[in-house]
C-alpha positions as CSV (number, residue, x, y, z in Angstrom):
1,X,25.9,-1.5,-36.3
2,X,24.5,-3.0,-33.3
3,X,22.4,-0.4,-32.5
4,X,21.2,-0.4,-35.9
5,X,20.4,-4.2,-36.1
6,X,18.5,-3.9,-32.8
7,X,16.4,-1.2,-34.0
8,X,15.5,-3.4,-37.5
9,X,14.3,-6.4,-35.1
10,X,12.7,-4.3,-33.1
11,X,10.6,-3.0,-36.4
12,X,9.9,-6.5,-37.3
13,X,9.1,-8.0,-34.2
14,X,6.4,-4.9,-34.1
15,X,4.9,-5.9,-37.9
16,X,4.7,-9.6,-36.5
17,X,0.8,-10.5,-35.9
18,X,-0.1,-10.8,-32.8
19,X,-1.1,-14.6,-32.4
20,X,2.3,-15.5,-33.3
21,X,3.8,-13.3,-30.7
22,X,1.7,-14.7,-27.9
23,X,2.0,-18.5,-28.9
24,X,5.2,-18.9,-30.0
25,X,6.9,-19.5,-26.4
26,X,10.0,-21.0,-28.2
27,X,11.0,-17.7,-30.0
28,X,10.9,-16.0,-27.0
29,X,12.5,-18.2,-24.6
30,X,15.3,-18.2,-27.4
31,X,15.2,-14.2,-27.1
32,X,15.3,-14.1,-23.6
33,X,18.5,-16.6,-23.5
34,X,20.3,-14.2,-26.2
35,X,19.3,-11.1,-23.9
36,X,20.8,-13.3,-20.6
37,X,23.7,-13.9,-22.9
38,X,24.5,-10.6,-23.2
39,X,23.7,-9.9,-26.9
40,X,21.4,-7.0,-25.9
41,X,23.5,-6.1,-22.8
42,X,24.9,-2.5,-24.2
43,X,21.1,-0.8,-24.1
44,X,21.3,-0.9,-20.3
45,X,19.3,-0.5,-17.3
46,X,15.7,1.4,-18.7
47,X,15.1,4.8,-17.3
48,X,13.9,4.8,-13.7
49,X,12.2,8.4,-14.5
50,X,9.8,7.1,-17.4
51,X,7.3,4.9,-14.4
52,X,7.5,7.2,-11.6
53,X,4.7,9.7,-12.6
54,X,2.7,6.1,-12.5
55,X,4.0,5.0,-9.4
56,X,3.1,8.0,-7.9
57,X,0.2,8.1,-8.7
58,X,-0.6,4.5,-7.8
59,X,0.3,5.2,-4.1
60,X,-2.3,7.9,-3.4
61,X,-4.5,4.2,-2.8
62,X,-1.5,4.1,0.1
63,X,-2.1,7.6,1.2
64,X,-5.4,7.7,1.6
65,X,-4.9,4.2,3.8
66,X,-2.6,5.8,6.2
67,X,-4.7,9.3,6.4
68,X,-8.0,7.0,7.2
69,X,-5.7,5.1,9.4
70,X,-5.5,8.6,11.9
71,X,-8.0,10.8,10.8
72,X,-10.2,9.3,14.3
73,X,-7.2,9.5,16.5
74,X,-7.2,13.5,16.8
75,X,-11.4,13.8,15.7
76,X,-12.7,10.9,17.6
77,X,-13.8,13.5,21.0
78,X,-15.3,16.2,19.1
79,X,-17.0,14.0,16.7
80,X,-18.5,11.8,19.7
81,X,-20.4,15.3,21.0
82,X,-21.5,16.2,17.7
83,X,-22.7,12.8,17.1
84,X,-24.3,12.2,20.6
85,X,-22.8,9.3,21.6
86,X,-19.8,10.9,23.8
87,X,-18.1,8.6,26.7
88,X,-19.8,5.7,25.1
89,X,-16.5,2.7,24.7
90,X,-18.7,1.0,22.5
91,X,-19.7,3.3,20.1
92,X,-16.0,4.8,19.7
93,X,-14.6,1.3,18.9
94,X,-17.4,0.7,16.2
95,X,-16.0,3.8,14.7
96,X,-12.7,2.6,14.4
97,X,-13.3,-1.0,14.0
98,X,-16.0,-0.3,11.4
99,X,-13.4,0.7,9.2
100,X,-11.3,-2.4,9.8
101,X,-14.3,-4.5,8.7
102,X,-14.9,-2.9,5.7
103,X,-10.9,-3.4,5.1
104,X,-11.4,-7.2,5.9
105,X,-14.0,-7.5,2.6
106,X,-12.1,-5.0,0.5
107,X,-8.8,-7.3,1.2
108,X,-10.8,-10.5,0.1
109,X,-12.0,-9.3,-3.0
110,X,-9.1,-7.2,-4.1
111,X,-6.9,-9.9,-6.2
112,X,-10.5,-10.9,-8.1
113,X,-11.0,-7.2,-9.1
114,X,-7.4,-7.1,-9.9
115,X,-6.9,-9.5,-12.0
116,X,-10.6,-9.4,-13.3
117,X,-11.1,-5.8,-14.5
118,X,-7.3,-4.7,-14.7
119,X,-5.0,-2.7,-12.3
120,X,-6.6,1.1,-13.5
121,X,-9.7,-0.3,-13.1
122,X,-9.4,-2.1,-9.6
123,X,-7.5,2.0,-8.4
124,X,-10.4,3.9,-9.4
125,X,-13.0,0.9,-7.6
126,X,-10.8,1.7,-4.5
127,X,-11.7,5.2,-5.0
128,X,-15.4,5.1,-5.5
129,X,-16.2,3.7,-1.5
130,X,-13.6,5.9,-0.2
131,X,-15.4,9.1,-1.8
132,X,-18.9,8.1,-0.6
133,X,-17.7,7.1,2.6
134,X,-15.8,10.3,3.4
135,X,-18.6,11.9,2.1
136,X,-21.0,10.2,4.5
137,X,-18.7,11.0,7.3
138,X,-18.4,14.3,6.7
139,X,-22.4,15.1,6.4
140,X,-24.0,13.2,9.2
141,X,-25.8,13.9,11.9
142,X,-26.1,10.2,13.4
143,X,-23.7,7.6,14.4
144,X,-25.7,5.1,12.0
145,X,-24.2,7.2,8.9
146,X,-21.5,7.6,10.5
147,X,-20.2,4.2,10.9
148,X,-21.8,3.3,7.2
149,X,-19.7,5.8,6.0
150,X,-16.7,4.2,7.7
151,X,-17.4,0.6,6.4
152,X,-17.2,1.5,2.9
153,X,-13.9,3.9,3.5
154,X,-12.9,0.5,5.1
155,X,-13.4,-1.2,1.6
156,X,-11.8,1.1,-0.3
157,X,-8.7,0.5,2.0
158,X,-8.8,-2.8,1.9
159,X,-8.9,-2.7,-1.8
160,X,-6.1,-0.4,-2.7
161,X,-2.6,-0.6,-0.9
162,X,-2.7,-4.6,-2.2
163,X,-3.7,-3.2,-6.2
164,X,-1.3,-0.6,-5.9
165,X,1.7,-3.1,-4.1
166,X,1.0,-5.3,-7.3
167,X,1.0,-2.6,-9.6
168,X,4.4,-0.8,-8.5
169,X,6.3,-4.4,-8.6
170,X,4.6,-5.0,-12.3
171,X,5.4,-1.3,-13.5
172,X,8.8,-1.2,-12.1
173,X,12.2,-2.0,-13.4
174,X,13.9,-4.8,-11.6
175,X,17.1,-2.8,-10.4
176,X,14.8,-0.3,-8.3
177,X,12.0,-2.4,-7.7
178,X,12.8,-2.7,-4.2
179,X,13.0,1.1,-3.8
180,X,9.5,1.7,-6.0
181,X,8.1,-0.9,-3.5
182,X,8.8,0.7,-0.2
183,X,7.3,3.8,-2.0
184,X,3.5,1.9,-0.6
185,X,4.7,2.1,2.9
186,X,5.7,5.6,3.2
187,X,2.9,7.3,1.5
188,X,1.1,5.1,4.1
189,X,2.8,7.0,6.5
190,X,3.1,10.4,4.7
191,X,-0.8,9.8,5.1
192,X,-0.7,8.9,8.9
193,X,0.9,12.0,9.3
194,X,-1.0,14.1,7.8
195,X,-4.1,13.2,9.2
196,X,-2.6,14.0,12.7
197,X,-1.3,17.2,11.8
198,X,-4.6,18.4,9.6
199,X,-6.9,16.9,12.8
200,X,-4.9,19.2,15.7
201,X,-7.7,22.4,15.3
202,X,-10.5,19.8,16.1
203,X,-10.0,20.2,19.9
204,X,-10.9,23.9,19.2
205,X,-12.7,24.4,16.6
206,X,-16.3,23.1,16.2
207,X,-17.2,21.0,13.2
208,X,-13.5,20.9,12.2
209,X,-13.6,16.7,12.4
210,X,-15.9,17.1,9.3
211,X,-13.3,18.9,7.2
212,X,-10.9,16.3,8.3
213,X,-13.2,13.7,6.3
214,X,-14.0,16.4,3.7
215,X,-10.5,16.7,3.1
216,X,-9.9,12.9,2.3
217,X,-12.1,12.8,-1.0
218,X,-9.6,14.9,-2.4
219,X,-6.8,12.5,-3.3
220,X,-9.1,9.8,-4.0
221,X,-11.1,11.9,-6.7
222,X,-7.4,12.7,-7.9
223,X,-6.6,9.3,-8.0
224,X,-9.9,7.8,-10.0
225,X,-9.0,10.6,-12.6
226,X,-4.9,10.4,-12.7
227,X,-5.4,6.6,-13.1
228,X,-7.0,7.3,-16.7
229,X,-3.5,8.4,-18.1
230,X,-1.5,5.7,-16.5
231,X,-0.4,2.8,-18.0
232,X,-2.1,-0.6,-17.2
233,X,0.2,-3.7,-15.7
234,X,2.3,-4.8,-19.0
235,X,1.9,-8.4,-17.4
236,X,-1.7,-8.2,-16.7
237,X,-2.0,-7.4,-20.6
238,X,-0.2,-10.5,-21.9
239,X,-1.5,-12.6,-19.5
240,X,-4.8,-11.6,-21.4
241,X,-3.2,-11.9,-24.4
242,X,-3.3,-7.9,-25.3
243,X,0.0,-8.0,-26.8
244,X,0.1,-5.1,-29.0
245,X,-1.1,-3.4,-26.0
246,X,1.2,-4.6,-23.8
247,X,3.9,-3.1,-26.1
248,X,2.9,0.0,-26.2
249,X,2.9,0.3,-22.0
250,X,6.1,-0.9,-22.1
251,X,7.0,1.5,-24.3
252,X,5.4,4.6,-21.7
253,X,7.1,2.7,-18.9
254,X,10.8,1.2,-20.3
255,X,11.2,2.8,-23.7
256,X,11.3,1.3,-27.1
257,X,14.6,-0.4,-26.9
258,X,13.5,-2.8,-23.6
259,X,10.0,-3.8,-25.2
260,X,11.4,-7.2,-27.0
261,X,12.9,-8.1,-23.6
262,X,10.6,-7.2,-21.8
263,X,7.8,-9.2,-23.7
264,X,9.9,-12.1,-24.2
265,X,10.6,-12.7,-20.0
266,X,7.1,-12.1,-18.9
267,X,6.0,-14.8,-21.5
268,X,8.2,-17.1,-20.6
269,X,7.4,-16.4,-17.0
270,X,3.3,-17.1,-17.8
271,X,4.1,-20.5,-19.9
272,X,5.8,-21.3,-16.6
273,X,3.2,-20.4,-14.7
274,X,0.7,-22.4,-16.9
275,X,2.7,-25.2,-16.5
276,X,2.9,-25.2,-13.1
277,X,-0.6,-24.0,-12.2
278,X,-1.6,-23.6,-8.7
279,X,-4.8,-24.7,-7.0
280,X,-6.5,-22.4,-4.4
281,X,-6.8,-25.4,-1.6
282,X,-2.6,-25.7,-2.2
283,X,-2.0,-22.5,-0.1
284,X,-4.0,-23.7,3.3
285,X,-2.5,-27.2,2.6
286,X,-0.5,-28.3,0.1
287,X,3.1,-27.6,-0.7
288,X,2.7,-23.6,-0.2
289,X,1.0,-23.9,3.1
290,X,4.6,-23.2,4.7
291,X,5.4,-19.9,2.7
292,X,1.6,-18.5,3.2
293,X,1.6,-19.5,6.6
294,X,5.0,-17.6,7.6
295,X,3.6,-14.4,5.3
296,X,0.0,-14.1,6.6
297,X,1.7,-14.6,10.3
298,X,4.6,-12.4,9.8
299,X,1.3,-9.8,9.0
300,X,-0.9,-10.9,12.2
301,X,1.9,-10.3,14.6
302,X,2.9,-7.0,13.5
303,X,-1.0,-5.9,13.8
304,X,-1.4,-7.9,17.7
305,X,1.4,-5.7,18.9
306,X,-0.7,-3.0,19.0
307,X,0.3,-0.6,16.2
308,X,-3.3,-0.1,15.1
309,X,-3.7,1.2,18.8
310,X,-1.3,3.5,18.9
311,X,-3.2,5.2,15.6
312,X,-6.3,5.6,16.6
313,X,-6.3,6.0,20.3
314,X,-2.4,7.4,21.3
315,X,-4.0,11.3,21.9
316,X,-6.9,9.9,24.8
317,X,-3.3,7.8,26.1
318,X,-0.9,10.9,25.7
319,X,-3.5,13.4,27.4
320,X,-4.0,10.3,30.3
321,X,-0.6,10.8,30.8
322,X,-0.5,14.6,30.8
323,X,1.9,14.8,27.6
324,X,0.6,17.3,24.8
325,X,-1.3,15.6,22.3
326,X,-0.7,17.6,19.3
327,X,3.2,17.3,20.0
328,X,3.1,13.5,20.7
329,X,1.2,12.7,18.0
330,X,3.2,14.5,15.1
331,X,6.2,12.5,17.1
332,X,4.6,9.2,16.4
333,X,4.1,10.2,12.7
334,X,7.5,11.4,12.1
335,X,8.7,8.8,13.8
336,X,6.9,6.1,11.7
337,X,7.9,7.8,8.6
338,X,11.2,8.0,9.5
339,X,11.5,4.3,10.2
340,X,9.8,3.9,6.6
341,X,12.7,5.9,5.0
342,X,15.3,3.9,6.8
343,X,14.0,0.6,5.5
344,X,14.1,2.2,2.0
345,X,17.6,2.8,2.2
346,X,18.7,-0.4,3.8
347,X,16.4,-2.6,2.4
348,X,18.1,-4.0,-1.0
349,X,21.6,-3.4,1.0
350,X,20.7,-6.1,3.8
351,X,17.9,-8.1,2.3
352,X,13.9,-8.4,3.6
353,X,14.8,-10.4,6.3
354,X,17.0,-8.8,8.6
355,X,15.0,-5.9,8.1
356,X,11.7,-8.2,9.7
357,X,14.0,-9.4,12.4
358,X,14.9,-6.1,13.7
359,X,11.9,-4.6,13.6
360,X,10.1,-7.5,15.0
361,X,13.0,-7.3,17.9
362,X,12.1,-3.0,18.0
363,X,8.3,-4.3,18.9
364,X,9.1,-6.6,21.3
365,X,11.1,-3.9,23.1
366,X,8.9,-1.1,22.9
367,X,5.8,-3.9,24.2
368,X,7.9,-4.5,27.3
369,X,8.4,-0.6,27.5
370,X,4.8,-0.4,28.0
371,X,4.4,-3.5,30.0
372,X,6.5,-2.5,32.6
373,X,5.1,1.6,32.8
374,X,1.5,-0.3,33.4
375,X,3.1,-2.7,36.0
376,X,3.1,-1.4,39.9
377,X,6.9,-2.0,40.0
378,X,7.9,0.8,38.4
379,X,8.3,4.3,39.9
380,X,6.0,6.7,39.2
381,X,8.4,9.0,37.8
382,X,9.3,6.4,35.2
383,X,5.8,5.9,34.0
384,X,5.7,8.6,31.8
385,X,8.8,8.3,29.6
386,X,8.2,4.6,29.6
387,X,4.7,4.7,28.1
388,X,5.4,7.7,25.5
389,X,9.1,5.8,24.5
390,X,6.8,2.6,24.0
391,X,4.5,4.5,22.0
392,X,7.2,6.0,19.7
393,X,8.7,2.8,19.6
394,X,6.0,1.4,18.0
């Protein structure tokens, strides 16, 4: 009977119009209250299967982040004598840190595009620079295209991985949501790694650093077409007041039975929001300055210890050190995937926190590790495993 009654309020609350189910808060919050009551408690956890396909597609953005992240690390020598500008410091850290510009803009702009034209949308915008970029990469002949070409890959990275963080915790349901989120960070390094193992033939084969780039516009046309048969955010729907729309997301996502719920708690959750509405000059220095601060320095320290480093230059450091690129550099991948699926598994087990803390403690370590192989008080024997277990360590 229960079953039955839930499917009949279900059919009604679909025939209701949809002004009244986006302004009447109070029916809702009464829903949601029955559903924490328990009343609905016997439908269950939804499916975790149904938003995969969705989530996996999202985290090509993620991929792609982590491929552009190495794609220069294994290229960056053969490309500087195509390109003419070979031994030249300065022109081989514009190529890398072109990129990071073009991340820096992407990053500024990519909550206004997501929330402005949708979550689909602001995937296949990602797309678009990363295409064109690549593409530029791949065809030049001059270091001027080249490093165009890099600034807009650097936008579409610094677009995507924050669209497709917020699109996995909006799509998933909450009893996996950590696990769907961690998803971000090892495509990110599924990505890494592939770029080191797909660059090892450019040492000997001539031209091979343009298929590496060539190679790249692959997932992202995949993405900007997948992306037109997934579902948009359910919340960024309501809070647009697409309902009906909404709905039937939820029902691709959750199944029919967890719609009512579903609806009712993100509605509640945007009156709330409404109500307590946040102004833009609150996060530098009003009561959120503390929680912003911590997050956006929690993020600067793990980049000044040097990880970004280790990407893009660890084969001129392993080949310094006369260790085996291609060997050492598929170890820093694996290793960095490895670490990934380890905070996977632990991380809704012992909470974000401790999982900062040790890994915060692992780069500290692996810093001195290095520190002391650079230092003259170390035998020279000592130097080697030092700098390639500081490396991996990273």
């Amino acid at each position: 009977m229960r079953g039955g009654g839930l499917a009949d309020a279900y059919s009604m609350y679909k025939r209701a119009s949809t002004k009244d189910q986006f302004t009447d808060y109070e029916d809702r919050e009464e829903n949601l209250d029955r559903a924490e009551n328990g009343v609905w408690k016997e439908i269950g956890n939804p499916s975790w299967k149904r938003p995969l396909p969705h989530i996996l597609v999202a985290i090509i953005s993620s991929l792609l982040f982590g491929y552009h992240l190495g794609v220069v690390n294994d290229t960056l020598e053969s490309m500087s004598l195509d390109l003419d500008f070979s031994g030249s410091t300065l022109a081989e850290g514009l190529v890398v840190s072109t990129c990071l510009g073009g991340a820096l803009l992407g990053s500024i702009f990519s909550g206004w595009i997501a929330d402005g034209v949708g979550r689909r949308r602001g995937f296949q915008l990602c797309a678009l620079p990363m295409i064109i970029g690549a593409s530029m990469s791949a065809a030049t002949s001059t270091l001027g295209v080249m490093l165009l070409g890099r600034l807009f890959v650097g936008i579409g990275m610094g677009l995507g991985p924050a669209v497709a963080a917020l699109y996995v915790a909006e799509v998933s349901p909450a009893f996996v949501r950590g696990t769907y989120g961690s998803f971000t960070q090892i495509a990110t390094c599924l990505g890494l790694l592939g770029s080191l193992l797909i660059g090892i033939p450019a040492k000997d084969t001539a031209g091979w650093w343009r298929v590496c780039f060539w190679i790249s516009t692959i997932p992202a046309a995949l993405l900007a077409v997948l992306m037109e048969f997934c579902a948009e955010s359910p919340h960024w729907l309501v809070k647009r007041g697409r309902i009906d729309l909404a709905e039937e997301e939820l029902e691709k996502l959750m199944g029919a039975p967890h719609v009512k719920y579903a609806i009712a708690e993100m509605s509640k959750t945007d009156k709330g929001d409404e109500v307590d509405n946040v102004r833009f000059g609150e996060l530098l220095y009003g009561r959120h300055f503390k929680v912003v601060f911590i997050g956006s320095a929690l993020f600067a320290l793990q980049q000044l210890s040097g990880i970004n480093a280790v990407f893009y230059f660890s084969s001129t450091v392993f080949k310094k050190a006369g260790v085996p690129t291609d060997t050492a550099n598929t170890c820093v991948g694996i290793v960095n995937l490895t670490g990934s699926i380890i905070a996977m598994m632990l991380m809704d087990r012992l909470g974000r926190k401790v999982l900062l803390i040790g890994s915060f403690l692992g780069m500290a370590v692996a810093t001195g590790l290095q520190v002391a192989a650079a230092s003259s008080f170390v035998p020279s024997f000592a130097v080697l495993y030092l700098s390639v277990g500081g490396t991996l360590l990273s």
